[in-house]
mmCIF file as gemmi writes it, N, C-alpha and C atoms, coordinates in Angstrom:
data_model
loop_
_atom_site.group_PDB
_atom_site.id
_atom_site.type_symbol
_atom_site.label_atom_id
_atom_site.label_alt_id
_atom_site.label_comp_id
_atom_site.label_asym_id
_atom_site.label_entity_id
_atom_site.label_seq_id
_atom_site.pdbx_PDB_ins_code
_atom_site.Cartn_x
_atom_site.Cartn_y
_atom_site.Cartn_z
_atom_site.occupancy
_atom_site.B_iso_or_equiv
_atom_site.pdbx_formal_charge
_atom_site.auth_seq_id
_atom_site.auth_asym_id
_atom_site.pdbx_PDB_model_num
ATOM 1 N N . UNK Axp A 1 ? 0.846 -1.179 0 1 0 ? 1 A 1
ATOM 2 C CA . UNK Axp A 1 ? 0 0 0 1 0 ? 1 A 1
ATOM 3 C C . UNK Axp A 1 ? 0.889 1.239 0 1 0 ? 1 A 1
ATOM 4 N N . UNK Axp A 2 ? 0.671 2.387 -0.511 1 0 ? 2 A 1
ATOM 5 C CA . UNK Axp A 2 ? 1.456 3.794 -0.868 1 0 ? 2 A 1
ATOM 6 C C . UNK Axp A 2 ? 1.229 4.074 0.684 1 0 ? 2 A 1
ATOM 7 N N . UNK Axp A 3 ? 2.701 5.316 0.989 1 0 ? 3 A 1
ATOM 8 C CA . UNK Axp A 3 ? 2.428 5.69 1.854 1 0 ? 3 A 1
ATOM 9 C C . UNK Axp A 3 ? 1.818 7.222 1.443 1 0 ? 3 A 1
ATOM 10 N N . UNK Axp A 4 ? 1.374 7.467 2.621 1 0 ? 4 A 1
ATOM 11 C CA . UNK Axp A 4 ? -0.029 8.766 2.503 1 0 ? 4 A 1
ATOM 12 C C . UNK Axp A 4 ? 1.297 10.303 2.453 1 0 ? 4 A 1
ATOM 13 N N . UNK Axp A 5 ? 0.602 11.04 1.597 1 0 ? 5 A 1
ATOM 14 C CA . UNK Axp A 5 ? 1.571 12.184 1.411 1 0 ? 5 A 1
ATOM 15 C C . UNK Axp A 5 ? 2.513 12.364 0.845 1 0 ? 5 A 1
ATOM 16 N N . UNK Axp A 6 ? 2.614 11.947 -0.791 1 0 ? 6 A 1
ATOM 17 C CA . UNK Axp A 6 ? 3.9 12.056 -1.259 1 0 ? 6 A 1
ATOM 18 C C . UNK Axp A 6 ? 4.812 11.349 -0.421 1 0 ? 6 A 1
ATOM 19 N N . UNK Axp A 7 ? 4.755 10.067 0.139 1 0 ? 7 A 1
ATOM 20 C CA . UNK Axp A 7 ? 5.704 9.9 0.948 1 0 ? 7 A 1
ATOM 21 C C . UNK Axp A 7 ? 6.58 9.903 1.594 1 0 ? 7 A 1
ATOM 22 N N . UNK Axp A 8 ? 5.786 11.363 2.162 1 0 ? 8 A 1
ATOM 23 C CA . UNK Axp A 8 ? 6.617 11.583 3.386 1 0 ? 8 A 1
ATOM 24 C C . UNK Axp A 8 ? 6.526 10.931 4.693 1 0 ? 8 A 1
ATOM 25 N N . UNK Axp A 9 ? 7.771 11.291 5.396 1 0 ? 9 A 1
ATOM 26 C CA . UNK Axp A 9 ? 7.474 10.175 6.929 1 0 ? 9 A 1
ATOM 27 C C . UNK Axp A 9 ? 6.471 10.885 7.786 1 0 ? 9 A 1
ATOM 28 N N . UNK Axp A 10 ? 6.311 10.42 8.939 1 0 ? 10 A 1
ATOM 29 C CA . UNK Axp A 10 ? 5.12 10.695 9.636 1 0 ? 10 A 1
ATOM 30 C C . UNK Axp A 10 ? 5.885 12.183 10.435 1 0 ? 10 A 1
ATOM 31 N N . UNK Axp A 11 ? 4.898 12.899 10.715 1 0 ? 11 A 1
ATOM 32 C CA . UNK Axp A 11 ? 5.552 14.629 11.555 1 0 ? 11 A 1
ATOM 33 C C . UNK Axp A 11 ? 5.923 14.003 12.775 1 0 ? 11 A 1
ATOM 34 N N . UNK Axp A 12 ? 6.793 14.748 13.143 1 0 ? 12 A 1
ATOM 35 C CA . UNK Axp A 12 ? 6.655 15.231 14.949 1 0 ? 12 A 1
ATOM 36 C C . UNK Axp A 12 ? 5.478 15.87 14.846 1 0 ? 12 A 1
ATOM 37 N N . UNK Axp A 13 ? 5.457 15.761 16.512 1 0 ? 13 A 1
ATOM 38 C CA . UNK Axp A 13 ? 4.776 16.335 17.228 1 0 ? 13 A 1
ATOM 39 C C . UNK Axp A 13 ? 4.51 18.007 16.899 1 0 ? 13 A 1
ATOM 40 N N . UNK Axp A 14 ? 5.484 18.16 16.529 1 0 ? 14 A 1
ATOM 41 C CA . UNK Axp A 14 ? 6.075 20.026 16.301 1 0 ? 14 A 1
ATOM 42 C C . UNK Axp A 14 ? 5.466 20.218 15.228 1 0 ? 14 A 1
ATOM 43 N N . UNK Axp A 15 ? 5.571 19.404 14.152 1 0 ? 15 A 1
ATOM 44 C CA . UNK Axp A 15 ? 5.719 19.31 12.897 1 0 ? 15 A 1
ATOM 45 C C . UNK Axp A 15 ? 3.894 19.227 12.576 1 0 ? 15 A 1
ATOM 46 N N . UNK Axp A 16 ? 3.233 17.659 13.892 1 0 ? 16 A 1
ATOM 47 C CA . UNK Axp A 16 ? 1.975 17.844 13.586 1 0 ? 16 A 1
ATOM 48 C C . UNK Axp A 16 ? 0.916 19.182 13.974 1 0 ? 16 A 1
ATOM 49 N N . UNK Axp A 17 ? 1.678 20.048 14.588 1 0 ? 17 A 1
ATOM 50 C CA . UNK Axp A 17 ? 0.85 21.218 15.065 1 0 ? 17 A 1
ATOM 51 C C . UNK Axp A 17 ? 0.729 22.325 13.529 1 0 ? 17 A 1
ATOM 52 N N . UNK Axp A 18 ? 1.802 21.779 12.919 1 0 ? 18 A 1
ATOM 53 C CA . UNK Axp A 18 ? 2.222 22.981 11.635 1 0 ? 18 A 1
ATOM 54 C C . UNK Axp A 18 ? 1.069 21.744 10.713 1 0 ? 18 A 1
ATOM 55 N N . UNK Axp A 19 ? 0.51 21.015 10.559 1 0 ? 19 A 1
ATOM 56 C CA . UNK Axp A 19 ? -0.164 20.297 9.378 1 0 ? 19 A 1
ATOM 57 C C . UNK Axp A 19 ? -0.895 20.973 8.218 1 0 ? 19 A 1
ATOM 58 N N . UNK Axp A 20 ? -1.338 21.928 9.045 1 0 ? 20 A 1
ATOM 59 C CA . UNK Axp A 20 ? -2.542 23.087 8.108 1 0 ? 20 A 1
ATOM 60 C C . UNK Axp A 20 ? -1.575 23.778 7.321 1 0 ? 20 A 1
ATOM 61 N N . UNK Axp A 21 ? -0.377 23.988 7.437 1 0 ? 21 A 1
ATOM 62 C CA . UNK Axp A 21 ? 0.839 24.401 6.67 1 0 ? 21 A 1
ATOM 63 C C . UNK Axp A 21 ? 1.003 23.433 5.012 1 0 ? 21 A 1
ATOM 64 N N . UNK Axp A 22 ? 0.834 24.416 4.119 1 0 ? 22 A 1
ATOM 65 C CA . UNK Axp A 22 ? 0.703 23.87 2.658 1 0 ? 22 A 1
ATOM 66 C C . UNK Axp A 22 ? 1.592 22.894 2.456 1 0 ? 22 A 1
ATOM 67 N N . UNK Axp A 23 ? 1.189 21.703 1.976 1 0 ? 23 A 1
ATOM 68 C CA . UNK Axp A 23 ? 2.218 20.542 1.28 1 0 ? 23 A 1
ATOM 69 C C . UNK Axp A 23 ? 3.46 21.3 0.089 1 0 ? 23 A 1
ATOM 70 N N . UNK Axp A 24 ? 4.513 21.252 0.497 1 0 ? 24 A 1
ATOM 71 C CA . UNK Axp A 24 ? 5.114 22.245 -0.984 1 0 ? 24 A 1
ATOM 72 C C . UNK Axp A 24 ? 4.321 21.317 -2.258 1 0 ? 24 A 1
ATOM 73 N N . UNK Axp A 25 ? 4.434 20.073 -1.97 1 0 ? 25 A 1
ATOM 74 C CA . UNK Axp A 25 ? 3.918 19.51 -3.436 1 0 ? 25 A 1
ATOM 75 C C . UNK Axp A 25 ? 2.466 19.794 -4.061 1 0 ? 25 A 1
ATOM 76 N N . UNK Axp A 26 ? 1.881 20.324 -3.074 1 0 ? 26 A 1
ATOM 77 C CA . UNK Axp A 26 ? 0.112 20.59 -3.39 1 0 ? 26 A 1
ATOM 78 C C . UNK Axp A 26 ? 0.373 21.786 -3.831 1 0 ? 26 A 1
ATOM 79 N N . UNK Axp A 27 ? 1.09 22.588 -3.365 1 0 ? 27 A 1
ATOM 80 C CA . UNK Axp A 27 ? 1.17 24.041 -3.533 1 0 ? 27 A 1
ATOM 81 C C . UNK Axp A 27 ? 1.508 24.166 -5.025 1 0 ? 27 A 1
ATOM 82 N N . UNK Axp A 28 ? 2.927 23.316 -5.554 1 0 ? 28 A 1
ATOM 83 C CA . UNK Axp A 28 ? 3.254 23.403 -7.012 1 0 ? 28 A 1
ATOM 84 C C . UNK Axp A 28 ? 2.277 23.444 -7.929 1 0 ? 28 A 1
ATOM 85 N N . UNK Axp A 29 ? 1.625 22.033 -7.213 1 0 ? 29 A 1
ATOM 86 C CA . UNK Axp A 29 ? 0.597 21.708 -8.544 1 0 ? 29 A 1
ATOM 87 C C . UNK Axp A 29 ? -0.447 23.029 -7.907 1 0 ? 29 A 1
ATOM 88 N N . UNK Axp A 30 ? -0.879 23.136 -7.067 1 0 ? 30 A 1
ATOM 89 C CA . UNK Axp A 30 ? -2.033 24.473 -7.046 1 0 ? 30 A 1
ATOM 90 C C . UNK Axp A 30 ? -1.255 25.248 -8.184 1 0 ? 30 A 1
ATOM 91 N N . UNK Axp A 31 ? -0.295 26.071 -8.153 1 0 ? 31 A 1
ATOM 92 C CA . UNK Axp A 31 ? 0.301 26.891 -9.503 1 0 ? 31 A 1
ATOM 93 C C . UNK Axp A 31 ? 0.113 26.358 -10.938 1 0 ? 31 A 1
ATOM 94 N N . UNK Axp A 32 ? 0.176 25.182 -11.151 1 0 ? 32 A 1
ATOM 95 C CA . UNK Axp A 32 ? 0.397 24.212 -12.208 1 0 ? 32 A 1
ATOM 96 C C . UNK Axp A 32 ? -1.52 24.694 -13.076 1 0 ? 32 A 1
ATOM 97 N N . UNK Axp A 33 ? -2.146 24.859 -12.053 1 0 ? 33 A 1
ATOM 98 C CA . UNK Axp A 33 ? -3.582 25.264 -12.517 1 0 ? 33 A 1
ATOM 99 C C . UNK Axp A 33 ? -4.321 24.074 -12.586 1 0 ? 33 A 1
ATOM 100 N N . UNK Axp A 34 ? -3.914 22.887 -12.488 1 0 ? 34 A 1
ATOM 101 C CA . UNK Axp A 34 ? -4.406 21.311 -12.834 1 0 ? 34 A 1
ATOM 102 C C . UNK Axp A 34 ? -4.448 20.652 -11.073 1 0 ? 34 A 1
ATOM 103 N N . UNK Axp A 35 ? -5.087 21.405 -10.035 1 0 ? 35 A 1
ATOM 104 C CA . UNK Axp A 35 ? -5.303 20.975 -8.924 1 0 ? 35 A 1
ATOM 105 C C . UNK Axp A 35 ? -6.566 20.788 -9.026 1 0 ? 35 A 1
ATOM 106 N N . UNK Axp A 36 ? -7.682 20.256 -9.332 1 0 ? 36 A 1
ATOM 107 C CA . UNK Axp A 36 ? -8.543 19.65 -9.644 1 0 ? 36 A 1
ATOM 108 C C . UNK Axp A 36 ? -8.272 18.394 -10.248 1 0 ? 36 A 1
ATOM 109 N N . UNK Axp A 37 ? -7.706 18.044 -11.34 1 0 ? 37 A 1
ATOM 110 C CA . UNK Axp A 37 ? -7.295 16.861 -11.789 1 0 ? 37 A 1
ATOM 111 C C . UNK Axp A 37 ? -6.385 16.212 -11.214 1 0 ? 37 A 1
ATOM 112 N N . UNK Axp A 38 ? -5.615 16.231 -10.26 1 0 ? 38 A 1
ATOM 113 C CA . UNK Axp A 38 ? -4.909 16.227 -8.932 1 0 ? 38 A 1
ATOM 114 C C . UNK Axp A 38 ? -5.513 15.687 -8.167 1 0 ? 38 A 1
ATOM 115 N N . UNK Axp A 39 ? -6.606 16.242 -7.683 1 0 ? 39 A 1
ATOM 116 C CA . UNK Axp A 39 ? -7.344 16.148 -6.445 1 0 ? 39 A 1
ATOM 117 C C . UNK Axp A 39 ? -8.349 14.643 -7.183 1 0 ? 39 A 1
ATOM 118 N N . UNK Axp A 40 ? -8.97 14.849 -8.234 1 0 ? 40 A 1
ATOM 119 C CA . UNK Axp A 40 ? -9.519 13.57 -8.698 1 0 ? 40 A 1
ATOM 120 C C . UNK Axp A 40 ? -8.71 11.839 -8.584 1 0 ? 40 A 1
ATOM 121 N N . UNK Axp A 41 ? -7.537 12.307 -9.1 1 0 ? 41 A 1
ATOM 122 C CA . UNK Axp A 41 ? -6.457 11.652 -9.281 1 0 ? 41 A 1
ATOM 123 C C . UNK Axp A 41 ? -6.119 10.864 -7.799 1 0 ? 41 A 1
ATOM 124 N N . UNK Axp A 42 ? -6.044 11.748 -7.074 1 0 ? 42 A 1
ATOM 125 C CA . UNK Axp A 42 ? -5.863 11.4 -5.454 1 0 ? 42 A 1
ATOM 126 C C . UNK Axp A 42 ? -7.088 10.619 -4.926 1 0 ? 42 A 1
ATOM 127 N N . UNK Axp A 43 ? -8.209 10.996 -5.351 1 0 ? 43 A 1
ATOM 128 C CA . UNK Axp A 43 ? -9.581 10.458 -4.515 1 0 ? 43 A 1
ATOM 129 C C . UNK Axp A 43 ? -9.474 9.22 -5.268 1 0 ? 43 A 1
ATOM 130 N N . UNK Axp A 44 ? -9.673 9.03 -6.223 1 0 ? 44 A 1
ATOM 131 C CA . UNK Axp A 44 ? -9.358 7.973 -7.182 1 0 ? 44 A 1
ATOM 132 C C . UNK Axp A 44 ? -8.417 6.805 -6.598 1 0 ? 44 A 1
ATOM 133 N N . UNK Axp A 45 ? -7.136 7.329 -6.282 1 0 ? 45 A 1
ATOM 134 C CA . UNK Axp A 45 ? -6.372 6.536 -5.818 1 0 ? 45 A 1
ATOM 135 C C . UNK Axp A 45 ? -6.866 5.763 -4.777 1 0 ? 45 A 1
ATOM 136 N N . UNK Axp A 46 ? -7.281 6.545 -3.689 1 0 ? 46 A 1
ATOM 137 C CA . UNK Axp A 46 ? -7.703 6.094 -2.129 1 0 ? 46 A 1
ATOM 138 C C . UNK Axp A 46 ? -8.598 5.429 -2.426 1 0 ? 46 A 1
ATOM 139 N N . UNK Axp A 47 ? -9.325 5.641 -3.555 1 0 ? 47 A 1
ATOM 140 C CA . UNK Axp A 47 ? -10.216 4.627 -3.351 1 0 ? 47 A 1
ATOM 141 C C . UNK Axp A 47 ? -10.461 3.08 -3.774 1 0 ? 47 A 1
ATOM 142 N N . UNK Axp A 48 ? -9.426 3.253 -4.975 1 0 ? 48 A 1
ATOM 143 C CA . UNK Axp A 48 ? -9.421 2.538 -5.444 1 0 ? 48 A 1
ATOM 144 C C . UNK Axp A 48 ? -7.919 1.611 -5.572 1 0 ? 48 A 1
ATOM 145 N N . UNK Axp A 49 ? -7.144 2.252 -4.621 1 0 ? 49 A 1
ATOM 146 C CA . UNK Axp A 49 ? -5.537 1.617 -4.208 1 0 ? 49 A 1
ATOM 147 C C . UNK Axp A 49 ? -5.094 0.542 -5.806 1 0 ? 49 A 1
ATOM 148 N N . UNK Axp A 50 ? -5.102 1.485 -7.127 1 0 ? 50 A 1
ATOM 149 C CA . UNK Axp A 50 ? -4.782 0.648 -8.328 1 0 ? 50 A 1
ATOM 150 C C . UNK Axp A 50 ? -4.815 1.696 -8.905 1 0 ? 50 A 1
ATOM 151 N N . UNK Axp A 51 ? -3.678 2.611 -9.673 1 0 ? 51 A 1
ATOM 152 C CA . UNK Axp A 51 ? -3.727 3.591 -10.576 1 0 ? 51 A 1
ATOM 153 C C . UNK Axp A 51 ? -4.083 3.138 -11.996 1 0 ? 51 A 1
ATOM 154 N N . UNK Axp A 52 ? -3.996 2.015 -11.801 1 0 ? 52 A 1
ATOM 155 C CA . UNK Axp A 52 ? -4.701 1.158 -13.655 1 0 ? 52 A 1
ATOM 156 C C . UNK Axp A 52 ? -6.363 1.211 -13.291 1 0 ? 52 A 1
ATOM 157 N N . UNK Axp A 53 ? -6.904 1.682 -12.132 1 0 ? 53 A 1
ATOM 158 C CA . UNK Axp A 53 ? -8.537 1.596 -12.167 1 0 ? 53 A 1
ATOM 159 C C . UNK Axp A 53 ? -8.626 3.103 -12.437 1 0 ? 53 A 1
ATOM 160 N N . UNK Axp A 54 ? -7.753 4.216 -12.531 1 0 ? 54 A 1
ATOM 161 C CA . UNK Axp A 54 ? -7.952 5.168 -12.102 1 0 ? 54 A 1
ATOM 162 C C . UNK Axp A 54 ? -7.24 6.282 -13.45 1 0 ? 54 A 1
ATOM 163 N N . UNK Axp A 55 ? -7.265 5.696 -14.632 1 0 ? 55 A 1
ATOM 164 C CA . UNK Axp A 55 ? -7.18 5.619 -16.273 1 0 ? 55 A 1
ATOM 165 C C . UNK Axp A 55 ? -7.116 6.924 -16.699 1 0 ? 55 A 1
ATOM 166 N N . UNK Axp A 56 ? -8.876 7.187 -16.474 1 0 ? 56 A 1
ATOM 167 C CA . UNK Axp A 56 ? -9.335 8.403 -16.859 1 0 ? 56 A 1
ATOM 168 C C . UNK Axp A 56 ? -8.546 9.83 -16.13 1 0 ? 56 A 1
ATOM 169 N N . UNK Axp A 57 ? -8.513 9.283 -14.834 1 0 ? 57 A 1
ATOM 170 C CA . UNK Axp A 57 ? -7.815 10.763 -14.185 1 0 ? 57 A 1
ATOM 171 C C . UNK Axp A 57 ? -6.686 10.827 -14.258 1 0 ? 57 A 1
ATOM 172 N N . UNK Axp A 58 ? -5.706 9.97 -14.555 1 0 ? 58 A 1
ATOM 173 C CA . UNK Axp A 58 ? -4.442 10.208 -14.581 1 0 ? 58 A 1
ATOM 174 C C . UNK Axp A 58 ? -4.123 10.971 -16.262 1 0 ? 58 A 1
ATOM 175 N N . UNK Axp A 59 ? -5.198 10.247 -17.114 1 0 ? 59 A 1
ATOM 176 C CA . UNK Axp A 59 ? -5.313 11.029 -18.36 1 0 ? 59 A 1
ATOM 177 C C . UNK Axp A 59 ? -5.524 12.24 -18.549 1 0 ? 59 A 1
ATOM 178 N N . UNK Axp A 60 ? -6.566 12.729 -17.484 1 0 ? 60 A 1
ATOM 179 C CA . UNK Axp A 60 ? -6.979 14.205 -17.555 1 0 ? 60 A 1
ATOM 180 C C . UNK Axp A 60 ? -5.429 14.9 -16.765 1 0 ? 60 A 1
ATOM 181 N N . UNK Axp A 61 ? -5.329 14.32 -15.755 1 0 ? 61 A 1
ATOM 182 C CA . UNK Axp A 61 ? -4.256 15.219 -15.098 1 0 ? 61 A 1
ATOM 183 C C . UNK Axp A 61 ? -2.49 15.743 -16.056 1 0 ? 61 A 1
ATOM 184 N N . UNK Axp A 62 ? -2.418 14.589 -17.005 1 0 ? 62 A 1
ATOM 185 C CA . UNK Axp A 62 ? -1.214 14.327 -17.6 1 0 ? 62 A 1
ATOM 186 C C . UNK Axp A 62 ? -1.595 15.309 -18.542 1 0 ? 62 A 1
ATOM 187 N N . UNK Axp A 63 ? -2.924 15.588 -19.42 1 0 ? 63 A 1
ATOM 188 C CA . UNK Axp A 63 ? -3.291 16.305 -20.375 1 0 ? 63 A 1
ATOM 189 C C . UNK Axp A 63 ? -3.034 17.835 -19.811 1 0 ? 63 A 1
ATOM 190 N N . UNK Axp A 64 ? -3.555 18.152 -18.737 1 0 ? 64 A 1
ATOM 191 C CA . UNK Axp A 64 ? -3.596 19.425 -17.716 1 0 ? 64 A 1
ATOM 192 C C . UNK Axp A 64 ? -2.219 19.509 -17.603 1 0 ? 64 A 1
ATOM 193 N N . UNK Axp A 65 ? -1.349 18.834 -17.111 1 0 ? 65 A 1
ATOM 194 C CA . UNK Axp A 65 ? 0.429 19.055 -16.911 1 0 ? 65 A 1
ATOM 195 C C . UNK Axp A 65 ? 1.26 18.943 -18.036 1 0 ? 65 A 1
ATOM 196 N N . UNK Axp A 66 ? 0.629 18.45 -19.337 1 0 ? 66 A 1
ATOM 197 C CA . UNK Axp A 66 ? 0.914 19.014 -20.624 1 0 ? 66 A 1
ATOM 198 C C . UNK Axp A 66 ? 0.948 19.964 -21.375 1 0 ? 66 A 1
ATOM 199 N N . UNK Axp A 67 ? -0.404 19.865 -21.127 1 0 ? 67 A 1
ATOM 200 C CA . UNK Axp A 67 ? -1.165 21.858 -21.759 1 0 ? 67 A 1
ATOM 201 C C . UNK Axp A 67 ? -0.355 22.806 -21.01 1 0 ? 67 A 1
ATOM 202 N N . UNK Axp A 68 ? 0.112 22.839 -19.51 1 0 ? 68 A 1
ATOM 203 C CA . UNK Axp A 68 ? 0.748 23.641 -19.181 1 0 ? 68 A 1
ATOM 204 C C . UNK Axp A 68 ? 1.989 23.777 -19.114 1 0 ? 68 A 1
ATOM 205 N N . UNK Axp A 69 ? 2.596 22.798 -20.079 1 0 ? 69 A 1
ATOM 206 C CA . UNK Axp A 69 ? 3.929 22.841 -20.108 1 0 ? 69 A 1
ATOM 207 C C . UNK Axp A 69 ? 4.204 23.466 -21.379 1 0 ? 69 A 1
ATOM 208 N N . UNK Axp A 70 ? 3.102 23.318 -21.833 1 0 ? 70 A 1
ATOM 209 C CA . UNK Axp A 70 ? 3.592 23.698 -23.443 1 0 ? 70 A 1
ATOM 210 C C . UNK Axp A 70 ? 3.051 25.667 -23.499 1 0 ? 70 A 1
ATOM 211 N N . UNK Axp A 71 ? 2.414 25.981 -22.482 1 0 ? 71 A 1
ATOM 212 C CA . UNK Axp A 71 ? 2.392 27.21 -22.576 1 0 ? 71 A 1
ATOM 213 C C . UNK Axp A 71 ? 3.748 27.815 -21.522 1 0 ? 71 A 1
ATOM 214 N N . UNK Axp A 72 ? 4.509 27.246 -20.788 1 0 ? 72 A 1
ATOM 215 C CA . UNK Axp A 72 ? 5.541 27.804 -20.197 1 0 ? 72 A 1
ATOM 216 C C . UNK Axp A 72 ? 6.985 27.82 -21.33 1 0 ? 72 A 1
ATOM 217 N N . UNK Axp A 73 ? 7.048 26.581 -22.367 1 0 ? 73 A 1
ATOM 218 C CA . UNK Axp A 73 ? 7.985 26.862 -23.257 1 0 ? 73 A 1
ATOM 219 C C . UNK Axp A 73 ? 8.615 27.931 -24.04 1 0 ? 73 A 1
ATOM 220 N N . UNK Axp A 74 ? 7.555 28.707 -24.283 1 0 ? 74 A 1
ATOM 221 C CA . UNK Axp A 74 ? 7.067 29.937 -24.804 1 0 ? 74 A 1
ATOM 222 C C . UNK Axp A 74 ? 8.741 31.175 -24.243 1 0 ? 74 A 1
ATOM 223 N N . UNK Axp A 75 ? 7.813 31.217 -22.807 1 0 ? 75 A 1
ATOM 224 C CA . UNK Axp A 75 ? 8.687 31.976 -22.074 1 0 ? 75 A 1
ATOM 225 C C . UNK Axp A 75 ? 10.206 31.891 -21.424 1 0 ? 75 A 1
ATOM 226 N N . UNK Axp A 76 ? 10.835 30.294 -21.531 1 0 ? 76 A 1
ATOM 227 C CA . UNK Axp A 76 ? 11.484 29.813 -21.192 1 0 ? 76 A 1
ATOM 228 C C . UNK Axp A 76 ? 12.683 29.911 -22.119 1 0 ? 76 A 1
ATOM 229 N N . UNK Axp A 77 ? 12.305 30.036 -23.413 1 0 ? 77 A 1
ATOM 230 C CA . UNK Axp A 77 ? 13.488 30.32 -24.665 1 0 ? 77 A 1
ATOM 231 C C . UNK Axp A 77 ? 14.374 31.175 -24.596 1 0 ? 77 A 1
């Protein structure tokens, strides 16, 4: 079974008081504009612990982290 959170290890104590503190990795993709297809992607997962049941969203999300890669090229030249 995946571990929960980008697998990260479990907080301290210190660490669990800061939780409400943004995931850097949620945060990227929040910028990325494709945190919805993300978030599908994720529910999907949990629920279904098999990213081969979970087809469609990894399709939409890859399409979303495509589209936005190809408009950052632009600026990157």
């Amino acid at each position: 079974m995946a571990r929960p959170g980008h697998a990260r290890s479990r907080p301290s104590l210190e660490e669990d008081e800061d939780e409400e503190a943004e995931d850097p990795v949620d945060a990227m993709i929040l910028r990325t504009g494709c945190a919805a297809q993300h978030r599908e992607l994720q529910e999907c997962m949990a629920a279904r612990q098999d990213w081969r049941h979970c087809q469609p969203q990894v399709r939409a999300f890859g399409e979303c982290m495509a589209r936005r890669q190809r408009t950052e090229e632009p600026r990157q030249a």
